[in-house]
C-alpha positions as CSV (number, residue, x, y, z in Angstrom):
1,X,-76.0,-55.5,82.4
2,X,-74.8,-55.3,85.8
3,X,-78.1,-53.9,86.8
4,X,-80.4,-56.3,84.8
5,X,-78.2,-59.1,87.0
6,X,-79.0,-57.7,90.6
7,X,-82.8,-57.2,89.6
8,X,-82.7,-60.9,89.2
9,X,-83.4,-62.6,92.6
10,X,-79.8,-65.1,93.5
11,X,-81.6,-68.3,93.8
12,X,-83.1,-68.1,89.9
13,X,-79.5,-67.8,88.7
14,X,-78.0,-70.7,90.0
15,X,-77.5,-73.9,87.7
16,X,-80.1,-76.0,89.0
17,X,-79.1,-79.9,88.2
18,X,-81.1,-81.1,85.4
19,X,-83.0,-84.3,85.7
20,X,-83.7,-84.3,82.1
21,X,-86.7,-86.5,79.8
22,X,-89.4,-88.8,82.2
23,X,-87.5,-92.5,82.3
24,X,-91.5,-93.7,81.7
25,X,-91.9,-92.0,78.6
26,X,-89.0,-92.5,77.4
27,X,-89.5,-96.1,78.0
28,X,-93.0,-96.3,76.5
29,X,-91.4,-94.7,73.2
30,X,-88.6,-97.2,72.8
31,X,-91.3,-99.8,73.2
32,X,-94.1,-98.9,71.2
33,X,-91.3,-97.8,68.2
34,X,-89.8,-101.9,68.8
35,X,-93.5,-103.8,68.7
36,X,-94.6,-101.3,66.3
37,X,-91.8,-102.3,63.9
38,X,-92.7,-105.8,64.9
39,X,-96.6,-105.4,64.0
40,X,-96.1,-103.4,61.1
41,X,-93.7,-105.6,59.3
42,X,-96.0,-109.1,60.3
43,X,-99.2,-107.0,58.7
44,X,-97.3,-105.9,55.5
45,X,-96.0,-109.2,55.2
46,X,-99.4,-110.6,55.1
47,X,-99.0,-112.2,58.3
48,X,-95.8,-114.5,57.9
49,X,-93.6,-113.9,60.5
50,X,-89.8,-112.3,60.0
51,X,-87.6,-115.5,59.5
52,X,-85.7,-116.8,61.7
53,X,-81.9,-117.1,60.8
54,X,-81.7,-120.6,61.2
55,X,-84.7,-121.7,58.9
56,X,-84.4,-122.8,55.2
57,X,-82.1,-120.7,53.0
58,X,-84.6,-120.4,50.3
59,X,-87.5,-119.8,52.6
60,X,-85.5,-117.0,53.7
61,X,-84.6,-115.5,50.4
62,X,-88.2,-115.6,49.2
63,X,-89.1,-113.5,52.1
64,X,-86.7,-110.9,52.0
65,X,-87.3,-110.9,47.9
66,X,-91.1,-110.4,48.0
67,X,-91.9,-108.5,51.4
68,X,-89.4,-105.6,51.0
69,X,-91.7,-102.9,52.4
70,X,-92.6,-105.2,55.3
71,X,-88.7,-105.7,56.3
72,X,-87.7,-101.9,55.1
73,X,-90.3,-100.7,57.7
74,X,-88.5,-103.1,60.3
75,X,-85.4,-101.8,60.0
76,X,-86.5,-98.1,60.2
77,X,-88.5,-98.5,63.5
78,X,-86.0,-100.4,64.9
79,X,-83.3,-97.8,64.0
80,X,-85.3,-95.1,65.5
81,X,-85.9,-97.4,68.8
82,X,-82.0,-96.9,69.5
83,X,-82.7,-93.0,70.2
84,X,-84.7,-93.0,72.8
85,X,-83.1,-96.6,74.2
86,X,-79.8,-93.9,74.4
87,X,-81.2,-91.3,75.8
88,X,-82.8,-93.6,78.8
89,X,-79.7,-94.6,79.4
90,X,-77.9,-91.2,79.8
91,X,-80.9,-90.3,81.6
92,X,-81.0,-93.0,84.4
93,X,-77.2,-92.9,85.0
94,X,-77.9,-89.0,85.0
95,X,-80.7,-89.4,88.3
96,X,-78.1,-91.8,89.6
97,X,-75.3,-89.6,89.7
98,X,-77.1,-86.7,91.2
99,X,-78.8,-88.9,93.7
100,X,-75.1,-89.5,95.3
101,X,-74.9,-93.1,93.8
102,X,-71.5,-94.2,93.1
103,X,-71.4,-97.6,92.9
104,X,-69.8,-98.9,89.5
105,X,-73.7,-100.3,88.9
106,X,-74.4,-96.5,87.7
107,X,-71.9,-96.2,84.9
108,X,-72.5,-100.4,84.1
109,X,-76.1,-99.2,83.5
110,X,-74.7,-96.5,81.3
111,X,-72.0,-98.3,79.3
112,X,-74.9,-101.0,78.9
113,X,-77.8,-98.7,77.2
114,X,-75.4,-96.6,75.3
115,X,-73.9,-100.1,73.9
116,X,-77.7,-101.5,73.1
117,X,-78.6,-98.6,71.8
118,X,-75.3,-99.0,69.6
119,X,-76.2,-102.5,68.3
120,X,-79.7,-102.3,68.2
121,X,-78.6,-99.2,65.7
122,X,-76.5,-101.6,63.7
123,X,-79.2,-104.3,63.3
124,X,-81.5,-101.9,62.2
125,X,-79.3,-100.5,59.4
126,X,-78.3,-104.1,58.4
127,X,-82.4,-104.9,58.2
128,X,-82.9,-101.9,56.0
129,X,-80.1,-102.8,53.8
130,X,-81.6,-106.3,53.1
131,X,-84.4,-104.6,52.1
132,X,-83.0,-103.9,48.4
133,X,-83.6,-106.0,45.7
134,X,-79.8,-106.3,44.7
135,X,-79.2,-107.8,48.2
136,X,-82.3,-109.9,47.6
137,X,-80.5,-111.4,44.7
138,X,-77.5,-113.3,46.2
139,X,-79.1,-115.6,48.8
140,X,-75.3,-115.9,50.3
141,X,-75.4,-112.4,51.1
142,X,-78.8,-112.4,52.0
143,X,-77.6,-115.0,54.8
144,X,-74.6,-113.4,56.2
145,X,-76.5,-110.3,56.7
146,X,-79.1,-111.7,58.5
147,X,-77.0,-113.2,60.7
148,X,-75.5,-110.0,61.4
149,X,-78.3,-108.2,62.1
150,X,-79.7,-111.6,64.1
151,X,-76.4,-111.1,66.5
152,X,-76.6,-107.7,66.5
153,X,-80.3,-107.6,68.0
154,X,-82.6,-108.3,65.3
155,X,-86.6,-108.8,65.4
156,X,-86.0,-112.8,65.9
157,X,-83.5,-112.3,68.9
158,X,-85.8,-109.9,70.6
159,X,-88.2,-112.5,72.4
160,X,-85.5,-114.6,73.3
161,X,-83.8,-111.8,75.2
162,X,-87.4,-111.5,77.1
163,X,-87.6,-114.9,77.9
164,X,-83.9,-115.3,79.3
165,X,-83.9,-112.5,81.1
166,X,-83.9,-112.6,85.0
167,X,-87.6,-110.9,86.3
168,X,-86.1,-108.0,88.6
169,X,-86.7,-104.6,89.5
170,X,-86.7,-101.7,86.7
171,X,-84.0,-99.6,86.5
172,X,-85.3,-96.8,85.7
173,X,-87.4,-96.9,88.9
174,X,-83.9,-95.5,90.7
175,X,-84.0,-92.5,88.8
176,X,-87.5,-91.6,89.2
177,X,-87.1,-89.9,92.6
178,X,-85.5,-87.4,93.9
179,X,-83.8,-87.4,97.8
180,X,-86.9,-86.1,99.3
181,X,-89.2,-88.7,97.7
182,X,-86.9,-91.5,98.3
183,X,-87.9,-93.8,101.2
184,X,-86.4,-93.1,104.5
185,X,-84.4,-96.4,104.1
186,X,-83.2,-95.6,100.5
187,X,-81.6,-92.3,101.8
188,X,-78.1,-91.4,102.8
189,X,-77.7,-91.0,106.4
190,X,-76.4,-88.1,107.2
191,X,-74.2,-88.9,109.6
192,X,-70.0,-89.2,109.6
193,X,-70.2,-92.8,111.4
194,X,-72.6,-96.1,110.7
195,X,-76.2,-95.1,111.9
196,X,-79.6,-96.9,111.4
197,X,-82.8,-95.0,111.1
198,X,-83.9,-95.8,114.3
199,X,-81.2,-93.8,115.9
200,X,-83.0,-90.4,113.4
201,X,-86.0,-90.8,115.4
């Protein structure tokens, strides 16, 4: 074995830092699995819209009772958006980390997608299980869990979260770069005391 190790050139042995899944694909994933579950469950329910928790409580009953495929397939998608919403997250605080950032932003970002990810998990599971019939026949019940999975970060809560959110820059821009592709601006300077780039060329 020792042989087989020195006929092995040094620099292919060392633990090269990982940088992990693309940020972008991970991203178009989680979205296309979240408007999917959105399309699908509009176009099974013959085009009515999921309910909104605050609409009539029979209105609401009637649509869980009679489009159960339509919300079961809601639920599922929008379980299966948490995984990739997770791994995102781990990802960018990942790139952070190994870009030298460690400001309390990087494990913020973290603790934030891995807690999304969490409830958007939870909502999912709570749509699914007002799929049943047996739910579908205690309108009570049928109400509290739809205000669960509302709070949690159901279908209906979704565009509001788009709409009151501030426009900014994407995070997972940071972590698409590494130091050499970073802008000469964006880079650490190198030296022990407070430099500007100008003083580097």
């Amino acid at each position: 074995m020792e042989a087989i190790k020195n006929l092995v050139p040094r620099d292919t042995r060392t633990n090269a830092p990982q940088s992990g899944p693309p940020p972008g694909v991970l991203a178009v994933v989680l979205t296309a699995l979240f408007l999917g579950g959105l399309v699908l469950s509009t176009v099974l329910a013959g085009g009515d819209p999921f309910p909104s928790p605050f609409g009539d409580s029979d209105a609401i009953t009637a649509y869980f009772r009679d489009h159960g495929n339509a919300v079961r397939v809601s639920g599922a998608l929008q379980f299966a958006a948490s995984v990739p919403l997770a791994i995102y997250a781990a990802t960018v605080s990942a790139r952070l980390n190994r870009l030298g950032v460690r400001a309390p932003g990087a494990t913020i970002a973290l603790a934030g997608g891995v807690l999304a990810s969490a409830f958007l998990a939870c909502s999912g599971l709570v749509t699914w299980v007002l799929s049943h019939a047996e739910v579908t026949q205690r309108p009570e019940l049928v109400r509290a869990l739809q205000y669960l999975a509302f709070g949690l970060g159901g279908p209906r809560s979704a565009d509001r979260r788009r709409r009151a959110a501030p426009a900014g820059r994407p995070l997972h821009r940071a972590g698409l770069a590494d130091r050499g592709r970073l802008p000469a601006a964006a880079q650490p300077c190198p030296y022990p005391r407070p430099c500007s780039r100008g003083e580097l060329t």
